[in-house]
mmCIF file of the N, C-alpha and C atoms, coordinates in Angstrom:
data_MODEL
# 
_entry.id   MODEL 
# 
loop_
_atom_site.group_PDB 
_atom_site.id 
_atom_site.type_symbol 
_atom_site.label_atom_id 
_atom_site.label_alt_id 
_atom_site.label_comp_id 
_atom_site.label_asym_id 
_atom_site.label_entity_id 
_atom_site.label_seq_id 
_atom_site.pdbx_PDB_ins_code 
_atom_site.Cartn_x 
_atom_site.Cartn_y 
_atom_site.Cartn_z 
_atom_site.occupancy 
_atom_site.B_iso_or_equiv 
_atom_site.pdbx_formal_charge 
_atom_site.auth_seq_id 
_atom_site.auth_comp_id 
_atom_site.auth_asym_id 
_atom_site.auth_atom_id 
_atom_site.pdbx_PDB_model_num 
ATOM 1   N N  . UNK A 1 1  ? 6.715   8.569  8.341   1.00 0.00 ? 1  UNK A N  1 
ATOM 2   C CA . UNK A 1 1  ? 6.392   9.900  7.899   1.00 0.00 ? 1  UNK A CA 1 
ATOM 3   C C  . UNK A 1 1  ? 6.538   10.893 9.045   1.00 0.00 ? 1  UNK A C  1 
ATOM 4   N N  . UNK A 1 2  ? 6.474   11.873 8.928   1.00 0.00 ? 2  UNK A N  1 
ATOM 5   C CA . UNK A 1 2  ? 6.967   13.060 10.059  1.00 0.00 ? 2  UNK A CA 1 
ATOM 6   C C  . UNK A 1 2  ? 5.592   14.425 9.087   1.00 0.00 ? 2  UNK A C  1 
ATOM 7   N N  . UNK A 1 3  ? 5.013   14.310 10.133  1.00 0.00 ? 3  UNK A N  1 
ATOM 8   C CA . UNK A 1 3  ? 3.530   15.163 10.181  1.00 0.00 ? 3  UNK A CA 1 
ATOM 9   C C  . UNK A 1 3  ? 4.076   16.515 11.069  1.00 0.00 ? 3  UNK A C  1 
ATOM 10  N N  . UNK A 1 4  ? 4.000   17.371 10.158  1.00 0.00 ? 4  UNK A N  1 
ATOM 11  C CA . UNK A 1 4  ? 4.237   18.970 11.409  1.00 0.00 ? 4  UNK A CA 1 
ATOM 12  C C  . UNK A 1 4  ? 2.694   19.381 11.112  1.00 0.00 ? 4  UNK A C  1 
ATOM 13  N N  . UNK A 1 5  ? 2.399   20.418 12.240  1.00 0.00 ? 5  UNK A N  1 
ATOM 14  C CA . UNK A 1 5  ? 0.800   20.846 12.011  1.00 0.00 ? 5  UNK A CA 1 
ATOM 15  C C  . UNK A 1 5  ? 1.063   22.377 12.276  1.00 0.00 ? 5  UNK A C  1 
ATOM 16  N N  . UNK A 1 6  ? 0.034   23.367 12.077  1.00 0.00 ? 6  UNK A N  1 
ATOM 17  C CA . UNK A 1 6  ? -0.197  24.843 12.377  1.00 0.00 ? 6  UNK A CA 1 
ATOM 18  C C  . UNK A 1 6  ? -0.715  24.582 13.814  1.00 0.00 ? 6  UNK A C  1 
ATOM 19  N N  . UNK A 1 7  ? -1.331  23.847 14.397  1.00 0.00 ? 7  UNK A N  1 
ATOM 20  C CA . UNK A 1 7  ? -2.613  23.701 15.267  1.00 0.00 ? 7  UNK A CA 1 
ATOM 21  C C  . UNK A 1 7  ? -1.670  22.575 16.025  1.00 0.00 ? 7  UNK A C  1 
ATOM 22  N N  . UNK A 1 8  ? -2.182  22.090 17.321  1.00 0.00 ? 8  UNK A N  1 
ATOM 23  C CA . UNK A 1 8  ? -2.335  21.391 18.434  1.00 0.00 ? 8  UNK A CA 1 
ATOM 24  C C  . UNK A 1 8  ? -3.035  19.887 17.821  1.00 0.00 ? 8  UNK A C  1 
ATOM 25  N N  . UNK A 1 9  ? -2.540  18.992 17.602  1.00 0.00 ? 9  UNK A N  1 
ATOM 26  C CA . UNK A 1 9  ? -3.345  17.796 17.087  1.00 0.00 ? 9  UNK A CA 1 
ATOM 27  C C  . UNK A 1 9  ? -3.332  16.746 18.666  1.00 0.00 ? 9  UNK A C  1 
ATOM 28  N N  . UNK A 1 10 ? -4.158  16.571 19.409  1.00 0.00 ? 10 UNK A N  1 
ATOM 29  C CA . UNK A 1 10 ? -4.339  15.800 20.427  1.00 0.00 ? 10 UNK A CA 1 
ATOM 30  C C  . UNK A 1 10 ? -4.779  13.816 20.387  1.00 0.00 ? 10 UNK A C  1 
ATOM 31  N N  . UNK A 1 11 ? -4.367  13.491 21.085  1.00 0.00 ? 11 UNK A N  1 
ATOM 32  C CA . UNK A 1 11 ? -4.279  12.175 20.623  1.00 0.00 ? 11 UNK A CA 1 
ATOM 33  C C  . UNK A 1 11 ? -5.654  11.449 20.619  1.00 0.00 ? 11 UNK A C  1 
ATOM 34  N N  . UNK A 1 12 ? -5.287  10.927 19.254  1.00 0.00 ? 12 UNK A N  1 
ATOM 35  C CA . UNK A 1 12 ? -6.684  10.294 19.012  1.00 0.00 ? 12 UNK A CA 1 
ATOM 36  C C  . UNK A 1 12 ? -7.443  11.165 17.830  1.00 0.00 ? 12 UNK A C  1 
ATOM 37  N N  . UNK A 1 13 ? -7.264  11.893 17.338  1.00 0.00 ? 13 UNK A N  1 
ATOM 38  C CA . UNK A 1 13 ? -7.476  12.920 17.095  1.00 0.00 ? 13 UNK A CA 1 
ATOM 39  C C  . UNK A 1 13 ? -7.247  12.303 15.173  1.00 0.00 ? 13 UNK A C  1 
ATOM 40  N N  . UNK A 1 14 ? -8.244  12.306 14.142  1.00 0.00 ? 14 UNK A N  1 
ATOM 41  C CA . UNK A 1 14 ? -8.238  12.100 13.099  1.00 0.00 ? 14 UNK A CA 1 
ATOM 42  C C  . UNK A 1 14 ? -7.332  13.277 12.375  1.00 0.00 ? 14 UNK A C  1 
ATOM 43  N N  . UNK A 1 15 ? -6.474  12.806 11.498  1.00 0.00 ? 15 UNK A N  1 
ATOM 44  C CA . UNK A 1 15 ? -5.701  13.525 10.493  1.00 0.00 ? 15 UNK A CA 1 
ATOM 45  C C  . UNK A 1 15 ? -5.840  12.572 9.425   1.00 0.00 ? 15 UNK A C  1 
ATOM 46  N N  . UNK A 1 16 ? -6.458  13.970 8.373   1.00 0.00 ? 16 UNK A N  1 
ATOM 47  C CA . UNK A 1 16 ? -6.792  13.328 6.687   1.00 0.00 ? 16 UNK A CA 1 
ATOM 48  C C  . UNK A 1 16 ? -6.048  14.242 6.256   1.00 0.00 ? 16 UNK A C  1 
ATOM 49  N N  . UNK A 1 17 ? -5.362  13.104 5.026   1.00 0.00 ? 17 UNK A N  1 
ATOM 50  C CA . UNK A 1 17 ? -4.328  14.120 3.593   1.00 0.00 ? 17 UNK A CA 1 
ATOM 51  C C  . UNK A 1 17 ? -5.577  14.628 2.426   1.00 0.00 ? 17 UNK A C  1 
ATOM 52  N N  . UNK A 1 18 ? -5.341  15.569 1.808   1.00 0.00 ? 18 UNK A N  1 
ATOM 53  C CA . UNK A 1 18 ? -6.038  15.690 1.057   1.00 0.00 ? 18 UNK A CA 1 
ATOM 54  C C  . UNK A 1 18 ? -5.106  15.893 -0.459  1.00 0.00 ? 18 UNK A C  1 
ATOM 55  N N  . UNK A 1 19 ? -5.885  14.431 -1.354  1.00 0.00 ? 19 UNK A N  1 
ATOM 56  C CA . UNK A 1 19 ? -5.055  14.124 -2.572  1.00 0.00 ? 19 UNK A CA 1 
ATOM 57  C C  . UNK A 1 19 ? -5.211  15.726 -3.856  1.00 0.00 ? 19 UNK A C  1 
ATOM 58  N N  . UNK A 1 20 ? -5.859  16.616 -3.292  1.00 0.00 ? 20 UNK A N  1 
ATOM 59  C CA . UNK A 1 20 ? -5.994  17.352 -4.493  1.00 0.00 ? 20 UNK A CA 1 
ATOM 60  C C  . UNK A 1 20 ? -6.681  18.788 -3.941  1.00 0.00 ? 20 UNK A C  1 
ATOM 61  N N  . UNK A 1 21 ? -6.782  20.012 -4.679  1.00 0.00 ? 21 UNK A N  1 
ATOM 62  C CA . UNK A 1 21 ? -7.252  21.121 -3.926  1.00 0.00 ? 21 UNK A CA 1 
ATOM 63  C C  . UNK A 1 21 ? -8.173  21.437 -5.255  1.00 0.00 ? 21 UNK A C  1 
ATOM 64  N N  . UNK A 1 22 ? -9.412  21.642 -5.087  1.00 0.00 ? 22 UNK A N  1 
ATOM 65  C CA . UNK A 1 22 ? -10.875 21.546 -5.781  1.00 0.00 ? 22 UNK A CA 1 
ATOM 66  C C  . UNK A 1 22 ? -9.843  23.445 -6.848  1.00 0.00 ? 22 UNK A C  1 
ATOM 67  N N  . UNK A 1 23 ? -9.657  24.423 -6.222  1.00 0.00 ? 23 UNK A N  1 
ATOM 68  C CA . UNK A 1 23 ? -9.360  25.178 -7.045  1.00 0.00 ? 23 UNK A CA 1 
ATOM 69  C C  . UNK A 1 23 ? -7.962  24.958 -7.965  1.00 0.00 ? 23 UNK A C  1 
ATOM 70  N N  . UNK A 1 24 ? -7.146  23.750 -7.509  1.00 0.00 ? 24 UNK A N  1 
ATOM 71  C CA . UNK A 1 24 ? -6.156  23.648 -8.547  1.00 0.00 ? 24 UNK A CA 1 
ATOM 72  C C  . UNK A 1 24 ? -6.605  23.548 -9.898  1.00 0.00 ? 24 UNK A C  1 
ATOM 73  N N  . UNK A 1 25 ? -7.708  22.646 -10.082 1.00 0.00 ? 25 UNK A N  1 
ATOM 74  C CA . UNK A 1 25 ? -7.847  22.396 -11.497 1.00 0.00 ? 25 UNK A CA 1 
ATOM 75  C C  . UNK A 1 25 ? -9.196  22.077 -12.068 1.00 0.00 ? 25 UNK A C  1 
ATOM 76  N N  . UNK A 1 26 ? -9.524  23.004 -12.609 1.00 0.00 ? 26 UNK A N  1 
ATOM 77  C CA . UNK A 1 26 ? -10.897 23.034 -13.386 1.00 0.00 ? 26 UNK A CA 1 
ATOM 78  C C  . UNK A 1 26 ? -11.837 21.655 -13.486 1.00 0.00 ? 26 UNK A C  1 
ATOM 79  N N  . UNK A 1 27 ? -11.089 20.572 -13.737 1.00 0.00 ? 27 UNK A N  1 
ATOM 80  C CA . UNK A 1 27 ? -12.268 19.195 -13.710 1.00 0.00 ? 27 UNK A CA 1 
ATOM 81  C C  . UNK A 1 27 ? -12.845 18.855 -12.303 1.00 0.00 ? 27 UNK A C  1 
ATOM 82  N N  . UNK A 1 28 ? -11.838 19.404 -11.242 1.00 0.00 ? 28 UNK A N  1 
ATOM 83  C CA . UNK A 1 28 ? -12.100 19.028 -10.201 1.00 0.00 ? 28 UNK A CA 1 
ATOM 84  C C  . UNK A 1 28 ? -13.643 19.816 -9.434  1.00 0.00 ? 28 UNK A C  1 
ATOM 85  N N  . UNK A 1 29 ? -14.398 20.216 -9.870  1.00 0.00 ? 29 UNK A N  1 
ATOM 86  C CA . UNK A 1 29 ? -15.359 20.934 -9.384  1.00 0.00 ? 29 UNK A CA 1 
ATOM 87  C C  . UNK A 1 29 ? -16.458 20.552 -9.512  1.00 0.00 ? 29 UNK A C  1 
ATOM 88  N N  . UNK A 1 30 ? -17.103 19.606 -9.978  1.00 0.00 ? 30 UNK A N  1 
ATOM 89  C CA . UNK A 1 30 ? -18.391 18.518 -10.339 1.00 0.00 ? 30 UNK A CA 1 
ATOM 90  C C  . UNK A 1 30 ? -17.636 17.182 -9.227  1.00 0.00 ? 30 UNK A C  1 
ATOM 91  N N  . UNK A 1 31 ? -18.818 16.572 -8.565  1.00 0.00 ? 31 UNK A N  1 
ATOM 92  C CA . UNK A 1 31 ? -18.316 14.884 -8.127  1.00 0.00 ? 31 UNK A CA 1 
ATOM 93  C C  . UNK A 1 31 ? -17.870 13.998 -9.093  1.00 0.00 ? 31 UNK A C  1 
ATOM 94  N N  . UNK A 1 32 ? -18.298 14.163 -9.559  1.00 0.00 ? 32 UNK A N  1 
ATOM 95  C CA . UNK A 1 32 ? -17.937 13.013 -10.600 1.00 0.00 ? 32 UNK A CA 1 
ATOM 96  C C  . UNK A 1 32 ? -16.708 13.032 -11.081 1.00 0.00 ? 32 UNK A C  1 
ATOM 97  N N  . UNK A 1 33 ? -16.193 14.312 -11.729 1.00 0.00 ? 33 UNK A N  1 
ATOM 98  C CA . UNK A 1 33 ? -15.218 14.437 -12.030 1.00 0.00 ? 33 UNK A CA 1 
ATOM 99  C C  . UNK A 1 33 ? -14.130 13.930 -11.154 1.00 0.00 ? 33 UNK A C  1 
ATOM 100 N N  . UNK A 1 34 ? -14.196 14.856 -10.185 1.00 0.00 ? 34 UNK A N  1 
ATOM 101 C CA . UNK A 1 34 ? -13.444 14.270 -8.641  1.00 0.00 ? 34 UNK A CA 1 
ATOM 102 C C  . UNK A 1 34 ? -13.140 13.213 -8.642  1.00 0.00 ? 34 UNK A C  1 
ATOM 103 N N  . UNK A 1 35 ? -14.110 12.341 -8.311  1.00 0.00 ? 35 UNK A N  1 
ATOM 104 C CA . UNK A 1 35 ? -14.030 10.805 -8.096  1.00 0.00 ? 35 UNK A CA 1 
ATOM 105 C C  . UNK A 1 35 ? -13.445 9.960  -9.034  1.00 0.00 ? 35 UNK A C  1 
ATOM 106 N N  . UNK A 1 36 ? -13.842 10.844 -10.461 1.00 0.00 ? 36 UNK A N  1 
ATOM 107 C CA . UNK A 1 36 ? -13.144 9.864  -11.911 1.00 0.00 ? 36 UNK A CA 1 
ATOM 108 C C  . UNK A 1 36 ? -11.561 10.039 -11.476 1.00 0.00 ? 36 UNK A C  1 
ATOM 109 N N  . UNK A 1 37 ? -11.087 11.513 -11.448 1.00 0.00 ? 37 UNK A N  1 
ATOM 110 C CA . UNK A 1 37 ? -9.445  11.707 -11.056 1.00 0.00 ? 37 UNK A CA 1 
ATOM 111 C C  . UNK A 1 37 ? -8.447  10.926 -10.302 1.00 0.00 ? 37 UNK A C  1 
ATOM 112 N N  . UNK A 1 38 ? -9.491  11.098 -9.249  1.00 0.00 ? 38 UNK A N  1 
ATOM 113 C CA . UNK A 1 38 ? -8.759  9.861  -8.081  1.00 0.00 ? 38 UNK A CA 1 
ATOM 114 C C  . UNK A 1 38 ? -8.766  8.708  -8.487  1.00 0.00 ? 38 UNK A C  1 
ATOM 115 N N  . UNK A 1 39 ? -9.536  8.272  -8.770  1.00 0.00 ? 39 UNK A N  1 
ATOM 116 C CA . UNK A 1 39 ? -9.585  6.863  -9.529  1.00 0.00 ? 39 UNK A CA 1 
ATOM 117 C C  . UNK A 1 39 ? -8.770  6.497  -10.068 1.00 0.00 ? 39 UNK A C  1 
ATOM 118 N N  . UNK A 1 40 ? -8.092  7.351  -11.470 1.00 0.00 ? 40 UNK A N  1 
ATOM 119 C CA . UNK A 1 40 ? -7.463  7.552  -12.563 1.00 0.00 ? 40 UNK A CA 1 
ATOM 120 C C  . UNK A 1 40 ? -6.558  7.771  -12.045 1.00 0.00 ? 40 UNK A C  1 
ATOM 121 N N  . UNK A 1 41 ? -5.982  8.697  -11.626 1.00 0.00 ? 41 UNK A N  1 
ATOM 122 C CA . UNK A 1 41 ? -4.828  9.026  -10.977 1.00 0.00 ? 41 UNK A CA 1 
ATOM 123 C C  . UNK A 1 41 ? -3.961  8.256  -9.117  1.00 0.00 ? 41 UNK A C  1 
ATOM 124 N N  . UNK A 1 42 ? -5.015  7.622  -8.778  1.00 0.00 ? 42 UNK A N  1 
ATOM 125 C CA . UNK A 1 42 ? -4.416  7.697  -7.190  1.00 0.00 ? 42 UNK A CA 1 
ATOM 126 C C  . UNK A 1 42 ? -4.795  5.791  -6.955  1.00 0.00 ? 42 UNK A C  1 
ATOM 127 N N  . UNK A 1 43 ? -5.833  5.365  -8.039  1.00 0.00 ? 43 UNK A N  1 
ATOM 128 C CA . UNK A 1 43 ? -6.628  4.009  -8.293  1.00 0.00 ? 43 UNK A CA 1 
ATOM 129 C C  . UNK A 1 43 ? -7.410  4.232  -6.533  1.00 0.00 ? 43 UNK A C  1 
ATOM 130 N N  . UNK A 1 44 ? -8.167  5.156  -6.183  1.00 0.00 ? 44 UNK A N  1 
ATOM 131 C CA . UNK A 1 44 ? -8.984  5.863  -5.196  1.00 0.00 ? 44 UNK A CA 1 
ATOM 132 C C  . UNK A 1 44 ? -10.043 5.789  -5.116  1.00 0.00 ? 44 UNK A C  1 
ATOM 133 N N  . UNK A 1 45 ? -11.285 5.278  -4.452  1.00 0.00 ? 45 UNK A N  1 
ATOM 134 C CA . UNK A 1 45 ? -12.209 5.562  -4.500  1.00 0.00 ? 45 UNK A CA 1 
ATOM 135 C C  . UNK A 1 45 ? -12.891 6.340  -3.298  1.00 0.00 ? 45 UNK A C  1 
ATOM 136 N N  . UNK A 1 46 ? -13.176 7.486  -3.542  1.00 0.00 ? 46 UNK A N  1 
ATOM 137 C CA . UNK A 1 46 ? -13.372 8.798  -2.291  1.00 0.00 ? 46 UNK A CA 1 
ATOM 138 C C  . UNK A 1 46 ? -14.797 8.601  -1.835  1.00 0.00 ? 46 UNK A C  1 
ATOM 139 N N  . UNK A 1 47 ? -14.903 8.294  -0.706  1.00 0.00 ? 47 UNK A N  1 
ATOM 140 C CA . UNK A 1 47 ? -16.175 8.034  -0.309  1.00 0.00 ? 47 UNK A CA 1 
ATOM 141 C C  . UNK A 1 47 ? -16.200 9.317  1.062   1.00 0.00 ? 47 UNK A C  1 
ATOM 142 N N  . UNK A 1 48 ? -15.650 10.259 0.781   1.00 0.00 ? 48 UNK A N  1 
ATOM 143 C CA . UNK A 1 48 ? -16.012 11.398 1.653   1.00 0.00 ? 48 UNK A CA 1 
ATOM 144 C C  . UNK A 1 48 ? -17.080 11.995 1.482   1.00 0.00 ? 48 UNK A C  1 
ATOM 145 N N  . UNK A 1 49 ? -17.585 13.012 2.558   1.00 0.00 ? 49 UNK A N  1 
ATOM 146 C CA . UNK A 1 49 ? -19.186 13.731 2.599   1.00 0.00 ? 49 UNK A CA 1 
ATOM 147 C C  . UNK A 1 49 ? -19.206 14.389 1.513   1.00 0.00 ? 49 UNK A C  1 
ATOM 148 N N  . UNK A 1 50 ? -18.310 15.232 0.800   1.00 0.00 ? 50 UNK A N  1 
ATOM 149 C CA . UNK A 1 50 ? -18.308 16.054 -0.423  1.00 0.00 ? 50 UNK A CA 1 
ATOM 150 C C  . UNK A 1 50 ? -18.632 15.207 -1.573  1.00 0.00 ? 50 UNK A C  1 
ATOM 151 N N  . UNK A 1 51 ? -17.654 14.064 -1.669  1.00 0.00 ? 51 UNK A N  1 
ATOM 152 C CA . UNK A 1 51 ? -17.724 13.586 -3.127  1.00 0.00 ? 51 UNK A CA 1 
ATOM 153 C C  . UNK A 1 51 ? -18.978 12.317 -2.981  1.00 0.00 ? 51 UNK A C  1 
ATOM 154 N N  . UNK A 1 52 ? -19.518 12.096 -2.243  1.00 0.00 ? 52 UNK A N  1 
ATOM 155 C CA . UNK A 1 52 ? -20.565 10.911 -2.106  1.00 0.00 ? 52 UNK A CA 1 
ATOM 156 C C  . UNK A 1 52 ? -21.983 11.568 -2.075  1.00 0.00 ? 52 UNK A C  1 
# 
């Protein structure tokens, strides 16, 4: 893969993709929902600070 950034990423340095943007789409705005999507869609289970 070939990662370009806006910013300076220094080594060692965590880079997360993010599977979805909370204002694209209306289900996405409750956890649950969230978590059902990914699931459903990505077979994901999101154990990030937001959705946990």
């Amino acid at each position: 893969y070939t990662v370009r950034s806006v910013k300076e990423i220094k080594p060692g340095e965590e880079i997360t993709i993010s599977y979805m943007s909370p204002l694209q789409r209306e289900d996405f705005h409750s956890r649950e929902s969230r978590r059902r999507v990914l699931k459903e869609e990505f077979d994901f289970l999101c154990e990030c600070t937001i959705c946990t």
